[in-house]
N, C-alpha and C positions, 0 to 999 in steps of 0.2 A: 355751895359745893354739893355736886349729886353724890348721895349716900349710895355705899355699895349694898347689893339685894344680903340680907343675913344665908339664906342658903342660896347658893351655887349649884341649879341644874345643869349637868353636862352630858353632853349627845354621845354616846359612847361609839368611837369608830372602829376599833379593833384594842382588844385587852392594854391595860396602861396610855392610851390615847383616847382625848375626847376631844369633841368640838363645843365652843361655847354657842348658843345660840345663837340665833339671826347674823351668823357669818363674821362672828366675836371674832374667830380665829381657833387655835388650835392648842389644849392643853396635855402635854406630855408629863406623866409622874412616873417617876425616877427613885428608885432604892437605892441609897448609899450604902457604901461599908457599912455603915454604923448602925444600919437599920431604921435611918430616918428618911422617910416618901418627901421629896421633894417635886416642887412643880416649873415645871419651863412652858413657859405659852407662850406661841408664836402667833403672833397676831399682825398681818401686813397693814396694817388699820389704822396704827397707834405709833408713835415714836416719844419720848419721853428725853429727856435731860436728867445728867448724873448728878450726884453731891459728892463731896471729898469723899475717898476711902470705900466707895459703895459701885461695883460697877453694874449695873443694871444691863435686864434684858432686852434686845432689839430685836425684831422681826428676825426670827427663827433662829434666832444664836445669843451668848452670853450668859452670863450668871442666871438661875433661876430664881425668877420671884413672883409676885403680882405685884405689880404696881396700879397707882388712879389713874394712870395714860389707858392701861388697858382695857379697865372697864368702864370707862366713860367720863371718870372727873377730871378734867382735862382742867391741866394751871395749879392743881395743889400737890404739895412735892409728897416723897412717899415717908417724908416725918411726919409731914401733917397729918395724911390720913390715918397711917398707924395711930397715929394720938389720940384722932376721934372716934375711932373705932376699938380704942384699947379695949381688951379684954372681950370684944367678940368673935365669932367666929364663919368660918365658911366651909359649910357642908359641903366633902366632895363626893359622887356617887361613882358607885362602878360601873362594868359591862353588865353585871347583874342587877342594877340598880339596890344592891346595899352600898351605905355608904363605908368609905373607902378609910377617911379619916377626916380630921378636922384643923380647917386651915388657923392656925392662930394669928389675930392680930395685934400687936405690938409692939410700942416704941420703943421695948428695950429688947427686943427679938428680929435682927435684920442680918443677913436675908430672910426673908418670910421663910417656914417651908411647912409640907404637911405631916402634925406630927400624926400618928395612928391611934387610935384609942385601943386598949387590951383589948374589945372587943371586935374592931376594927382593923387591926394590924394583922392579924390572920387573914381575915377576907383579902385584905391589899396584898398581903403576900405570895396567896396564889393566883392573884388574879396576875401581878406584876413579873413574878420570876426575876430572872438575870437582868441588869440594868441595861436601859434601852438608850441607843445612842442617838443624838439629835438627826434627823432627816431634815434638807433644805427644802428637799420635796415633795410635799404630799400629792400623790399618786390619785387620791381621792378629789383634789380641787382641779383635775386637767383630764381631760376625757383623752380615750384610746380608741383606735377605730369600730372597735364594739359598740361604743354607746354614741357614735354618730349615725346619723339616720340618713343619709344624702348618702352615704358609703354602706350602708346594711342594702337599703333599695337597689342602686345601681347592682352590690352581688347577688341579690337573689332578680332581678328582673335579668342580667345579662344571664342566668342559669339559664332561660328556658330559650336561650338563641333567635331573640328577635332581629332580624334582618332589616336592614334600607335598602333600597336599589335608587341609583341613579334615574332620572326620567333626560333620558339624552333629547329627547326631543325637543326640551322646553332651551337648548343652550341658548346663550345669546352674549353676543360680545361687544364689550363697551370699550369706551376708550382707555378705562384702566382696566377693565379686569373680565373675567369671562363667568356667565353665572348659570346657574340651572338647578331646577330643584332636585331634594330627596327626601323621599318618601317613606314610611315606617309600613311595614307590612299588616300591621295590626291598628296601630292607631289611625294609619292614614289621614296623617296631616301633614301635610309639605313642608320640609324645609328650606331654606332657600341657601346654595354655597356658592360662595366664590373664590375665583383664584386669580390672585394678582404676582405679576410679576416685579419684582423691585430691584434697582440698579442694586449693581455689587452682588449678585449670583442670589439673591433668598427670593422665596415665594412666602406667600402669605395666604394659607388658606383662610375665610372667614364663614363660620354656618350659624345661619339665625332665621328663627320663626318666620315664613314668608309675609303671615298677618296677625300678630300679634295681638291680645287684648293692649295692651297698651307696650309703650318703648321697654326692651331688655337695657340692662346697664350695659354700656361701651366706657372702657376706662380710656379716662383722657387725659392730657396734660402729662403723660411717661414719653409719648413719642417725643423728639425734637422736634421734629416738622413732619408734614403728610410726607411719607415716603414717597423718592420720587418712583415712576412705575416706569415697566419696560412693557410693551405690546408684543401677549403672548400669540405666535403663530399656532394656529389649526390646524393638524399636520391630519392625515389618512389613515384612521386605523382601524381595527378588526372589527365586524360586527357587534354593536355593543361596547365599544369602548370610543374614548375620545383623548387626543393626546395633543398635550399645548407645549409649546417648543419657545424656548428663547430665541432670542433673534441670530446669536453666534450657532443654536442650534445642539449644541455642548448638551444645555439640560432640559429635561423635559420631563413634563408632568403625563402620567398616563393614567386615564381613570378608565377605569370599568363599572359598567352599568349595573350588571346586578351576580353578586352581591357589589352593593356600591364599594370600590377601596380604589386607591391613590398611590400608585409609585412614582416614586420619584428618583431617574434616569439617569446617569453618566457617565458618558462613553461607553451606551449600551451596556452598562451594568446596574442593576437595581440598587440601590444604597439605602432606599427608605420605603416601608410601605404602609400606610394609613388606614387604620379599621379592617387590616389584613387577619385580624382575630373578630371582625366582628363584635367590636364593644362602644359603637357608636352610642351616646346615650343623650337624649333631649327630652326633660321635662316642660311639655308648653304650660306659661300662662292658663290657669282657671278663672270661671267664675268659684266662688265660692260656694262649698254646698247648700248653704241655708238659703240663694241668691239665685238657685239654680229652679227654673221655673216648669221643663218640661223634660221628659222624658231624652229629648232632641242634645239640650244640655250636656245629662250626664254619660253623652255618647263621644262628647267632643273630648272627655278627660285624656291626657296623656300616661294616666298612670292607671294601670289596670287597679281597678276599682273590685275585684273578686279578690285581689289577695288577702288571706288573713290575717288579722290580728291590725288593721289600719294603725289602734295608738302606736302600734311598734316599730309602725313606720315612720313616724312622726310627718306624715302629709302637712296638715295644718297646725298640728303644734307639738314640739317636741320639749320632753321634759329631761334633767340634768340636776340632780339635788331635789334643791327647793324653787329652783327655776324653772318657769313654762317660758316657752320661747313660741309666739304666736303669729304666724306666717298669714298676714292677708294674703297676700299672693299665691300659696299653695307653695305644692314644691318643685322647683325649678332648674333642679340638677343638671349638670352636662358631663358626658366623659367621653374621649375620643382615644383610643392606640394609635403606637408605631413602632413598626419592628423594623430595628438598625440591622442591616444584614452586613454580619462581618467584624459585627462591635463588640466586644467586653469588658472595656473601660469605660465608664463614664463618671461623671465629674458633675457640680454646680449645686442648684438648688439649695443653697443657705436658707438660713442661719439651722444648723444642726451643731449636737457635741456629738460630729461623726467623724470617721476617717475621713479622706481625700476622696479615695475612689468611693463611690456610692456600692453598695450592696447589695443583693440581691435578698428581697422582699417576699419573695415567695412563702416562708411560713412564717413570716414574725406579721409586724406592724407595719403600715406604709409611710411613707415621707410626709408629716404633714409641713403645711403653709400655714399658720395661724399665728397672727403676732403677739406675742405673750409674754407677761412679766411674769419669768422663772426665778423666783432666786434660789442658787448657788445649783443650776442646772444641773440635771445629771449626765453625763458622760456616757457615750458610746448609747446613746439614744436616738428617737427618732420624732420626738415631740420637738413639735416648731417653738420656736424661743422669740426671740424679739423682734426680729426683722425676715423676711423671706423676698427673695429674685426667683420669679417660676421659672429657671432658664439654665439647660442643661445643656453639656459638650458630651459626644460621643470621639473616642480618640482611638485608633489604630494606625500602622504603621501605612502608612501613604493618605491617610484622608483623615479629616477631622467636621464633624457635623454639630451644627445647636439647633436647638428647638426652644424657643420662647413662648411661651404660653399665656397671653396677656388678659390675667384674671385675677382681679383683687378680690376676691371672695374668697374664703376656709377651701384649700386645695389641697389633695391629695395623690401622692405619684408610687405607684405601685411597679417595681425592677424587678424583671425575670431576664437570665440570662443562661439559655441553653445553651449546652454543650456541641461542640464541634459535631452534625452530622451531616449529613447524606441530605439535599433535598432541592427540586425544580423550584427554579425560579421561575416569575412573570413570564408567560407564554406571548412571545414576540418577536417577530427578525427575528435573526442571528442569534436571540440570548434563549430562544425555545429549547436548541438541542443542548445547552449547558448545565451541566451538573457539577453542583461545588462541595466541596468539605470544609463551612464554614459554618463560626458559631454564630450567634442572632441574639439581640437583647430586645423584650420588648417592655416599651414604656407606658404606662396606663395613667392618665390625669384625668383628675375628677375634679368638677370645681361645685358649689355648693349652688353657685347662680351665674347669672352673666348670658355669657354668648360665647360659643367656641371662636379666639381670635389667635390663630398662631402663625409665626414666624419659622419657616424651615430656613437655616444657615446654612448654605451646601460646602463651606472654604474654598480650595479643597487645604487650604494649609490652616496651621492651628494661628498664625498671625493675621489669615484673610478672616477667622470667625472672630478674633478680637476685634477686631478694623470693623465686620458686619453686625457686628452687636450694639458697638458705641453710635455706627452711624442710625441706628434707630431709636439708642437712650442714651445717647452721649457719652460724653468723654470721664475724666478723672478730671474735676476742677484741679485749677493750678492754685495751690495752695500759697500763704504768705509764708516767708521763709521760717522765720519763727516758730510757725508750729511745728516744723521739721525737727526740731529740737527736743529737749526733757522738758517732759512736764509734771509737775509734784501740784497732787492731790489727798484730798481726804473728807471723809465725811467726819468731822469738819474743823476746820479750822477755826478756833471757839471764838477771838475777837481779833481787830488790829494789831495787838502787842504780840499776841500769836503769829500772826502772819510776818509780820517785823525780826520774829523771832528766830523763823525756818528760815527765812528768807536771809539773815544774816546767818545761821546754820551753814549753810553752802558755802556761801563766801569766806568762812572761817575756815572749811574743810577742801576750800577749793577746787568744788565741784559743781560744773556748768551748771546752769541750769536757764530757761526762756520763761515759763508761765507755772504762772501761781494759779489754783483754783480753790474755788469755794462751793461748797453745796448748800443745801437748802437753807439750814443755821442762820444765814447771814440777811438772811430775811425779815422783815416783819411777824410774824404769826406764819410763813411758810404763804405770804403776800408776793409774788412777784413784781418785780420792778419795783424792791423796795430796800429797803437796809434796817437790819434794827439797831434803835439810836442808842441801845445801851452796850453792843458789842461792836460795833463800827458806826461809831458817831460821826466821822470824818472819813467818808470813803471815796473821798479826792486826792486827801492828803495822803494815804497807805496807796494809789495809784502813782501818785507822783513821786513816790518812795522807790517804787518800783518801774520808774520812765527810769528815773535817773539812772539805772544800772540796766536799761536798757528790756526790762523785761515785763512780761503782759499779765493779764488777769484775767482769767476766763470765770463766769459765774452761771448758775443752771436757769434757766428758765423753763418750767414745765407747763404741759397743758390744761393741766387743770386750774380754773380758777377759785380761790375759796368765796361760799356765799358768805357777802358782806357787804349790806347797804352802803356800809361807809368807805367802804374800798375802791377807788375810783376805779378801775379797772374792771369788776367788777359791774359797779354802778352802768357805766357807757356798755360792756356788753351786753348788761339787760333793755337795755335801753332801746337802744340798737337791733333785737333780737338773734345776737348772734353766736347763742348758744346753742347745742345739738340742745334735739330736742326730742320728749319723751313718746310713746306712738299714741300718745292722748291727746298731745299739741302743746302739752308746757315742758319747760327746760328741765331734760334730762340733768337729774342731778345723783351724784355716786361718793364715796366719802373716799379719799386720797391723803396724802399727808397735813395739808389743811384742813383735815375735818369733811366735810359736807363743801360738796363742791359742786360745780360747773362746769362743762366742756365747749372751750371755742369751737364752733366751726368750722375749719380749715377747709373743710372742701369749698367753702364759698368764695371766691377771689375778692367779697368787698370786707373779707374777716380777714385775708391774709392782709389784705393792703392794711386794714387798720391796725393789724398785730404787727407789720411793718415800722406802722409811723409811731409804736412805744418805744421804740430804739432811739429815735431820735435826742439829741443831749438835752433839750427843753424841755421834754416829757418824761424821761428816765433821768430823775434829781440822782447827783451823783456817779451817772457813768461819766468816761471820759476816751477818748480815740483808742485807748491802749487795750477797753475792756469789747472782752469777744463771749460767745455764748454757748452753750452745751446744753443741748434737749435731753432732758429724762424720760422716763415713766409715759413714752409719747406713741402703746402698742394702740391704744391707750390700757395704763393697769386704772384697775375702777376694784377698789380691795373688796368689795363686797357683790361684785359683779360674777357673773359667772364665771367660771375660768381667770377671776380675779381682771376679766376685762368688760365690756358694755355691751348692754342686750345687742342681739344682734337687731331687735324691731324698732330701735332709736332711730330716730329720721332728722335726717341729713338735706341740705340746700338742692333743692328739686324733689323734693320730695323723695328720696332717695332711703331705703332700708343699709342701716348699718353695714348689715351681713353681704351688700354689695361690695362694697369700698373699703370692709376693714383693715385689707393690710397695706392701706393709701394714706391712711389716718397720719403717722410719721413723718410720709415723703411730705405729706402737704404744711406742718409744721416746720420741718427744717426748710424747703421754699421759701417760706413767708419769712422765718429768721433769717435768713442768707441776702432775701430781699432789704429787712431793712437795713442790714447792718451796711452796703452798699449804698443803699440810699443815705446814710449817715453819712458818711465819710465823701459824699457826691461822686461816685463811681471812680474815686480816685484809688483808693484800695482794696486787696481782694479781703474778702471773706472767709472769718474761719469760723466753722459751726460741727461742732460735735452732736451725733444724735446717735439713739440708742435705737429706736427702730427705723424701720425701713425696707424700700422697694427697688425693683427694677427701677432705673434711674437715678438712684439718692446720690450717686457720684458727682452728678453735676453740682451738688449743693454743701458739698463737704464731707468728712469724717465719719467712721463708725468705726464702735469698737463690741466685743464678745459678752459685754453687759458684767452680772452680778459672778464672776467664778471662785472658786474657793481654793485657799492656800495650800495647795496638796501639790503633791508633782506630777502623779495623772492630769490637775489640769494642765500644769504649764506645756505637759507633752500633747494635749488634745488642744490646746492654739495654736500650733505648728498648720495640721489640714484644715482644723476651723478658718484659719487666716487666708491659708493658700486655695479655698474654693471661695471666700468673695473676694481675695484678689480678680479670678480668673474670671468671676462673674460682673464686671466692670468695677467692684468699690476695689481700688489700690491703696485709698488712705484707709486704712484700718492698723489694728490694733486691740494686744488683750491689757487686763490692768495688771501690772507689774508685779510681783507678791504676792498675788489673788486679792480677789476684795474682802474677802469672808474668811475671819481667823486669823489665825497667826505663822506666817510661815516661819521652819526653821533658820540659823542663818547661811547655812549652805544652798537652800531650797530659794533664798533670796537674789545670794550673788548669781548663782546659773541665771535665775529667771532677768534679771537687768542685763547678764550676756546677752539671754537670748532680746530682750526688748528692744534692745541698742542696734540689732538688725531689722526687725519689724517698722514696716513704715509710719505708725501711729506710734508715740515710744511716752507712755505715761504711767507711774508709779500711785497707785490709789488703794484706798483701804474703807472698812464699813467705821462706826463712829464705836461698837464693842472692841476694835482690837486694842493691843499695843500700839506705843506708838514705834515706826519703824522708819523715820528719816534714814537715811544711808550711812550717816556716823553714829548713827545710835548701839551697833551691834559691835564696835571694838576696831582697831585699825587694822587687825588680818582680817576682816569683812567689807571695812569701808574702803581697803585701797583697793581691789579689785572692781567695787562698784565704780568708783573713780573712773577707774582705767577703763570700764564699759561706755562710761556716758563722754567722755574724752572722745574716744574711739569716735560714736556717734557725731561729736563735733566738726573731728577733723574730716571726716568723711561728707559733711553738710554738704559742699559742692557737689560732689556726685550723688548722693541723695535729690541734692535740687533739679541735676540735667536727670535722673530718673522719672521727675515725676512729669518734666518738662514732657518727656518720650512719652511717658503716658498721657500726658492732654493730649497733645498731637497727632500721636501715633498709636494710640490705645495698647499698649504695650503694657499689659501686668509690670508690677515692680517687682511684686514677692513669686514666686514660680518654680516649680520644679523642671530646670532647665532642659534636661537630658529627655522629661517626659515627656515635654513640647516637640520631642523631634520626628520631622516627620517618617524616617528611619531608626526610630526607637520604641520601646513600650516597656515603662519602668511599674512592677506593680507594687502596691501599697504596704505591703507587708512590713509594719512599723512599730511588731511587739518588741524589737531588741533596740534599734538605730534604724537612723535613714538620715538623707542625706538631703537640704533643700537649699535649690539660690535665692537666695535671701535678698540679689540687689541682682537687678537683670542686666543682660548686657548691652549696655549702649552701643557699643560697634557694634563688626558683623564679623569679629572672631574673638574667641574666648581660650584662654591656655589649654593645651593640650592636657598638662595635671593641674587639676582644679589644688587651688589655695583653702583649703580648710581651718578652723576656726574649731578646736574641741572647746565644746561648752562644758562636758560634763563624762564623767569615765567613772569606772567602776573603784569607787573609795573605801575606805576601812568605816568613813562614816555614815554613808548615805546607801553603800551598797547597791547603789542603782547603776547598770549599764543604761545611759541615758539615750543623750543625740547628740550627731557631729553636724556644723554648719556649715554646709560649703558656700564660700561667697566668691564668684565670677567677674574676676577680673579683666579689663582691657589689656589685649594682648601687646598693646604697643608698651604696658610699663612690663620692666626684665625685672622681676622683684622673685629673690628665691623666695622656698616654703618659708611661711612665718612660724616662730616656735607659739605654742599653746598661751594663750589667752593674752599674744601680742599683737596689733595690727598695726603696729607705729609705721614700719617701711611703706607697708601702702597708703597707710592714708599721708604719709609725708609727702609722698608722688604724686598721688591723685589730688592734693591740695596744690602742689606745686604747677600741675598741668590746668586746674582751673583757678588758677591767682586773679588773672585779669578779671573772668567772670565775676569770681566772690566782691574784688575789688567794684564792680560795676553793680552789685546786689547790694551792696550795704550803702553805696554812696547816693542810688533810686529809692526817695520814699515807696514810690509806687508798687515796687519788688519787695523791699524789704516790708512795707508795714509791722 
């Protein structure tokens, strides 16, 4: 057993908070009433197992203590250690570095805590003040656009208004697309752009280094197919400009040469216009300065090489903590504008805990993209969380526009939206002499590397950019009906007799339920593709427990693999070389809840195909047709990594830097799982894969939900716009976890939140492994009937639930949606500090009741005191169903069960449907 160190240095971060060393984690000390300094340390690192009567602490929540998970004795319980450590103690220091007090260890003293010595409890006194409340997030482990350096350069190099100009002379037209260079007035090194036209109204501009030292990243495998292209016509225009026309003629791209900018055309009205601000920005390719031979060299750099203070620009290596982050490559930044003329609303760019409509940025922080393992996020924020789609909707009343911006690298979107004024538009024909009173939003993306590849969506209706998005990342997989249903979760369900136990829970309280799930627990040593033999010895037979009554098992599979010679999995990926790998050339290894780990490959197609064929029922001892899968921790979190995720100078299958493809890490796991589970079953049934992060495209491959949020009712109100902007942004199967994951909700704060789940198209009840336990009969029968009456609801309504989603493979047709805002004769704005109103199930026909049917989830009570949110759900105008009274929907789903009978009857009776 590793002995613990006798004194405990701590990094001090602000008065009462330290850090433990080399990325230990994070100790919080805490004055009680009593005057006794208690310690909580949140350590993402470590996860530990309880004993009777003692609840222990878990990553950044529960009881406060130290335990040997935390600091490193991993396998001996926290009786043991007290025992062997009776009677010594652990020095803890201050912000001053006196110490604070002294930790006692002992078997007959549990929970640990800090008691203060008479000399000692004065110093802690002042240093701690008023008791400090647990934070989910340290501020300190995720950076804000100040200490990114790709975002400090682009603002001070766009300050001094370096200009591009078009070089019209170089045009040249191909058979897809028409190209010519642009040039930087200072660095004068050619860019080269092109502009393609693509059926269904989008253009696609693309600008990349004409001659690169070597290939820029192009992200692949998000399109479905090469888009098909349409042959832009060369129409006549002004000295200095050039203007590309589609073949109906409708729209058209009009560039001007110098300064170089791009409008974009319809019915002789401007609708968009590109680097109209002049914030074009391309960092090329370097040599390296120690590499750089002559004079001739350091002439070629893209990045003014006079500016001062170089470290602080982080050119070739930027530093973050205790992290240098060391760029062969140099820095490779891009950013491009576009100003929506006419626009105020906009919408997309997940995963945020933001409103609906996006915000204007102007003096706070920008949008970031960075996929990230937040636990218990913070709210009304703008740090990127777990999954990001760089792909936004502009919406006003008669047009609706998107812009895709296809770049998996650390991105950043900066919204400004002026006010209504006065000002000439594009000097052209007929639109020269017009002047308008309209307002202009404009969009600034920065992406960290790559190559400028974007998608303009022109609609002109908000269902032609849903239709033009999917046809370039697909649709909304059609899910197996089953997961449409409730699903009951937890971290964790401790062995078989447990699961035997909830699972007959329902059945006793006669409430539905489809899939059982398990989290890590149920593992070997937190081994995937394993079971451990002392808490599911028989995990055929607890599956076949659960065929019989017709219901599934979902279980986690994470990317991290633990090092372990003897772990076959393990073993064959070293074997194999198909782990990421470190910028030294051996396997980047990171510590995750296995300890010391491993990261598969996934960008390589022969590690998905192999991470495929683990599914298979000969290889994965113990699964069986029933059992489906759920990606975690797949940003990738790397607990000790920077920003708790993997340097970005880790290299990737082509040799390929991290920092290109990070927020592709995800999509490319849930792929490979989606693949085998497919290939299991021999393409006879579909696929259900729940994943936690994710990209443009993750819809084709299943499921996501809001990740780690907390049992408050601020969150449940912040999953309402969370949900409804990656609805809009292609993922419709989404969902938040039911009760929050983190805490203990109250039990009024429960039943709303299962209302509100029961309409969300992802509908699952989950919790961390500190809380209560909160099964739906646990809280008393005036709590549990009403949850009843939620998940009922949800049941009867499955038929229409299933033709929704059908609408959405097909017809890319959001499920969850703010109905009225989609119109193109409407503009509803967000304003959602009291109520609001959302449709919660879309409308399959093509008319919807003139008085919407609402659903009150939740009203201003004697006990919650909260004026909540009301649901409106849109129903088919052919059923004549009066208003429903409050927390009824029996009449409609009686109808809408009644009018798809035959259906349902044809989905249970098709393995293939139903799976």
């Amino acid at each position: 057993m590793e002995c613990l160190p006798k004194v405990l240095h701590l990094l001090p971060v602000r008065p009462a908070l330290f850090r433990l060393p080399s990325g230990g984690g994070i100790i919080r000390v805490l004055k009680t009433a009593g005057g006794v300094f208690v310690l909580r340390l949140s350590s993402p690192s470590f996860r530990h197992t309880s004993r009777p009567g003692v609840r222990l602490c878990t990553y950044c929540a529960g009881v406060i203590l130290l335990s040997p998970s935390h600091l490193g004795a991993l396998g001996s319980s926290p009786k043991a250690i007290a025992e062997s450590l009776d009677s010594s103690t652990l020095r803890v220091w201050g912000p001053d570095k006196n110490p604070v007090g002294r930790l006692a260890l002992s078997s007959s003293c549990w929970p640990l805590s800090l008691i203060p010595s008479e000399s000692e409890s004065n110093a802690g006194a002042r240093s701690l003040g008023k008791p400090v409340e647990d934070e989910a997030v340290d501020k300190n482990i995720f950076k804000d656009c100040s200490k990114i350096a790709f975002y400090r350069r682009q603002k001070q190099q766009l300050s001094k208004k370096s200009t591009y100009r078009a070089l019209l002379d170089s045009v040249t037209t191909g058979k897809d697309s028409t190209r010519f260079q642009i040039i930087n007035e200072v660095a004068k090194v050619p860019l080269l752009a092109e502009v393609y036209g693509i059926e269904g109204n989008i253009f696609r501009l693309k600008i990349n280094e004409e001659t690169p030292l070597k290939p820029r990243y192009e992200v692949p495998d998000v399109l479905t197919s090469k888009p098909s292209t349409v042959r832009l016509i060369s129409c006549s225009g002004d000295t200095g400009s050039l203007v590309l026309a589609d073949g109906k003629g409708d729209l058209k791209c009009h560039i001007t040469a110098n300064p170089f900018k791009v409008d974009l055309v319809s019915e002789e009205e401007v609708v968009m216009s590109i680097n109209s601000l002049g914030q074009l920005y391309f960092e090329h390719l370097q040599i390296p300065p120690k590499q750089r031979a002559t004079k001739e060299n350091e002439e070629d750099a893209s990045v003014d090489t006079t500016q001062e203070n170089p470290e602080e620009l982080g050119l070739w290596e930027e530093k973050f903590g205790n992290f240098v982050d060391v760029k062969v490559n140099g820095p490779t930044s891009i950013g491009l504008d576009f100003s929506l003329h006419g626009f105020e609303h906009l919408y997309g760019i997940p995963q945020h805990a933001e409103s609906h409509q996006l915000k204007n940025t102007r003096d706070g922080e920008a949008y970031r993209l960075y996929n990230l393992d937040v636990y218990g996020y913070k709210i009304h924020d703008k740090l990127g969380i777990y999954g990001s789609v760089p792909y936004l909707l502009a919406h006003k009343v008669g047009r609706t526009l998107g812009i895709f911006w296809l770049n998996a690298s650390e991105t950043l979107v900066e919204i400004n939206t002026e006010p209504a004024i006065k000002y000439t538009l594009t000097q052209m024909g007929p639109v020269a002499a017009k002047q308008k009173v309209e307002s202009r939003t404009d969009v600034h993306w920065m992406s960290e590397s790559g190559i400028i590849d974007v998608f303009l969506l022109t609609g002109p209706t908000p269902s032609d950019i849903f239709k033009q998005y999917s046809y370039l990342t697909g649709t909304q997989a059609m899910p197996p009906l089953f997961s449409l249903g409730y699903h009951q979760c937890r971290w964790n369900y401790e062995d078989e007799q447990d699961v035997k136990a909830v699972d007959a829970g329902f059945d006793e309280h006669d409430i539905p339920y489809d899939v059982m799930w398990l989290d890590i627990e149920h593992t070997e040593g937190k081994r995937y593709f394993t079971w451990d033999k002392k808490r599911f010895p028989n995990p055929k037979r607890m599956q076949e427990l659960l065929r019989s009554k017709k219901r599934k098992l979902v279980v986690i599979s994470d990317p991290h693999i633990k090092i372990d010679p003897d772990y076959s999995v393990y073993a064959k990926a070293k074997e194999q070389g198909f782990f990421v790998k470190n910028h030294e050339g051996g396997d980047f290894e990171g510590v995750c809840w296995p300890g010391l780990s491993s990261y598969l490959d996934f960008t390589n197609p022969k590690v998905r195909e192999w991470y495929s064929s683990l599914f298979a029922f000969p290889v994965y001892q113990g699964s069986t047709d029933i059992l489906y899968i759920w990606n975690d921790m797949n940003e990738p979190s790397v607990f000790r990594g920077p920003e708790l995720t993997m340097q970005k100078n880790a290299i990737h299958h082509g040799n390929w830097e991290h920092r290109e493809l990070h927020n592709l890490y995800g999509f490319y796991q849930q792929m490979a799982t989606a693949e085998g589970l497919i290939q299991r079953a021999k393409g006879k049934e579909r696929p259900f894969v729940l994943t936690r992060s994710f990209f443009a495209g993750s819809q084709k491959y299943g499921a996501v939900w809001t990740g780690d949020n907390t049992a408050e009712w601020s969150y449940l109100k912040i999953s309402i716009p969370m949900l409804l902007t990656l609805s809009i942004t292609g993922i419709s199967f989404c969902g938040a976890d039911v009760g929050g994951f983190i805490g203990n909700p109250e039990a009024e704060l429960l039943v709303r939140w299962y209302q509100a789940g029961a309409y969300q198209p992802f509908f699952r009840g989950h919790a961390t492994m500190n809380t209560k336990r909160r099964e739906p009969w646990l809280f008393g029968e005036e709590y549990t009937r009403p949850i009843r009456e939620a998940i009922r609801e949800r049941y009867a309504l499955l038929p229409y639930w299933y033709s929704l989603f059908y609408s959405a493979h097909v017809a890319s047709q959001p499920i969850m949606r703010i109905q009225r805002a989609w119109s193109r004769k409407c503009i509803i704005t967000s304003d959602i500090c009291k109520e609001y109103e959302v449709s919660m199930v879309g409308n399959v026909g093509t008319k919807v009741l003139s008085t919407s049917h609402c659903l009150w989830l939740a009203q201003q009570t004697p006990v919650t005191k909260h004026l909540f949110f009301h649901l409106q759900v849109n129903i088919l105008s052919r059923f004549d169903i009066p208003h429903p009274t409050p927390f009824s929907f029996s009449q409609v789903a009686y109808k809408a069960s009644i009018a798809y009978l035959v259906l349902r009857c044809h989905i249970y009776g098709t393995p293939y449907v139903h799976n």
